[in-house]
C-alpha angles and dihedrals in degrees: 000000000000110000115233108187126069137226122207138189126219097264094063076072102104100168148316112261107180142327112269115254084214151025085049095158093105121064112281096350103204154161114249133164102253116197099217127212087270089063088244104131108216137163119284143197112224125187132158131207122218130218096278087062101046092145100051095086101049077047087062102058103040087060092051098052098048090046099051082043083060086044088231110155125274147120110351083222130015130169135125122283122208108222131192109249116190121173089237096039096042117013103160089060093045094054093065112023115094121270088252086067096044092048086054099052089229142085122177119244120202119233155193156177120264115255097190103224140137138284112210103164076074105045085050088046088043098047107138086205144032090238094052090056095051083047090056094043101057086047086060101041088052099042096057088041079066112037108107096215095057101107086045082055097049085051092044091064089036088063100035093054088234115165086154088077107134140142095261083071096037106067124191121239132191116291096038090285127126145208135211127239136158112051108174096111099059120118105045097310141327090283104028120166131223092261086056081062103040095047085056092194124185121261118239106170120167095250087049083062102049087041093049097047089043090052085055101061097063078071130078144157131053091305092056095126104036093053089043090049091050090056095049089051102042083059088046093057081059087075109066094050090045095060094050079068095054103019093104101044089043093052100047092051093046086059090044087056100033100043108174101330114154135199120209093219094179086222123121145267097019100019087166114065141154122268091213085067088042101064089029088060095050098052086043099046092041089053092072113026104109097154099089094048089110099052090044091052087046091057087048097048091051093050125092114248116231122236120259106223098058 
């Protein structure tokens, strides 16, 4: 098995560049020059997660690596970085990473390479006119309507359990395509507990049901929803190939993150169980459950979709 992720030492810290304009939900957030394990320095997103968000790393690199596994594009490298904290140096990450961390004198960042796409959440949230922003609007709606990877998309964020899902993760690149950054709300949430998993609810996120509603209209006719559907479930049978390609290094750093932490289910007749099997099941399980496409596009479809430029 070829390892994916990376794992830096401090030292494959350069410098810091500038403080990210977006994904702020990990601790300074920022742009920094990372020297990668092929020597090549690049720009690099760096972002930390504190203590209340203990799960969102581990978040981070799960996406990745399913997505990598389904060959969408994202982040040419990707990995954890372990990064010098003091009280004096770096005080707002201090403040909110465990005393383990403190007493060590080191936290992990994720990180990864710069795409260099854009960020249209910010240039809707920017527009100096109402005009502008309609303008901007109808570029992305129709930009999405033709982008081929959308309903590989749709079933991405189904699987991965991703109601985070915005255009502030989803950049634009040349030729009206995207790529997906910024995982650390999968699952349910950056903090999400055991039950999240084991309830294994649908995702329904604003941006699942535009993109939903926008995916419907390439199709007409009386066969509208069959040929839609085909298409919905031909992207889902990816899955199960494409977490063959990830499943070891997934599970292992599941196990890394999740240690021996057990959940009391109540259910026989293993009512304790490990939280790490619990979460591996569910990926594992999810890869390849394709009979409930149809309701879940049902509950898409009657939902209003929400509207873009908010």
């Amino acid at each position: 098995m070829n390892q994916i992720l990376q794992y830096l030492a401090f030292s494959n810290y350069r410098k810091y560049l500038r403080p990210a304009v977006d994904g702020c939900m990990g601790l300074m957030t920022h742009v920094a020059e990372i020297t990668w394990s092929d020597g090549i320095q690049r720009e690099s997103y760096v972002k930390f997660y504190g203590e209340q968000k203990k799960r969102a790393l581990l978040n981070e690199a799960i996406g990745y690596l399913l997505i990598s596994g389904l060959r969408l594009p994202q982040p040419e490298f990707a990995g954890f970085l372990e990064f010098k904290i003091s009280e004096k140096h770096t005080p707002e990450i201090w403040e909110k990473v465990s005393d383990v961390d403190r007493y060590r004198g080191v936290t992990y960042a994720w990180v990864c390479t710069n795409t260099n796409g854009i960020n249209r959440r910010i240039e809707l949230d920017n527009a100096p006119s109402p005009e502008i922003k309609s303008y901007l609007t109808a570029h992305i709606v129709e930009a999405l309507k033709s982008w081929e990877k959308l309903p590989n998309l749709i079933m991405c964020d189904d699987w991965l359990a991703n109601n985070d899902r915005n255009l502030g993760n989803l950049l634009e690149l040349p030729n009206r395509t995207f790529t997906l950054i910024d995982h650390g709300g999968i699952l349910y949430g950056d903090n999400w507990s055991p039950w999240d998993i084991m309830r294994n609810a649908t995702i329904s996120g604003d941006l699942q049901k535009m993109y939903m509603n926008l995916f419907k209209q390439k199709f007409e006719g009386l066969f509208w929803k069959e040929n839609l559907l085909a298409d919905l479930k031909s992207a889902k049978k990816e899955h199960e190939s494409a977490f063959e390609l990830v499943k070891g290094e997934i599970y292992q750093l599941i196990v890394d993150f999740l240690g021996e932490e057990k959940l009391n289910t109540g259910l026989p007749p293993n009512p304790i169980q490990n939280v790490s099997n619990i979460l591996q099941d569910f990926l594992a399980s999810n890869a390849v459950q394709v009979n409930n496409i149809e309701a879940k596009c049902d509950l898409w479809l009657s939902a209003t979709p929400c509207n873009v430029a908010k």
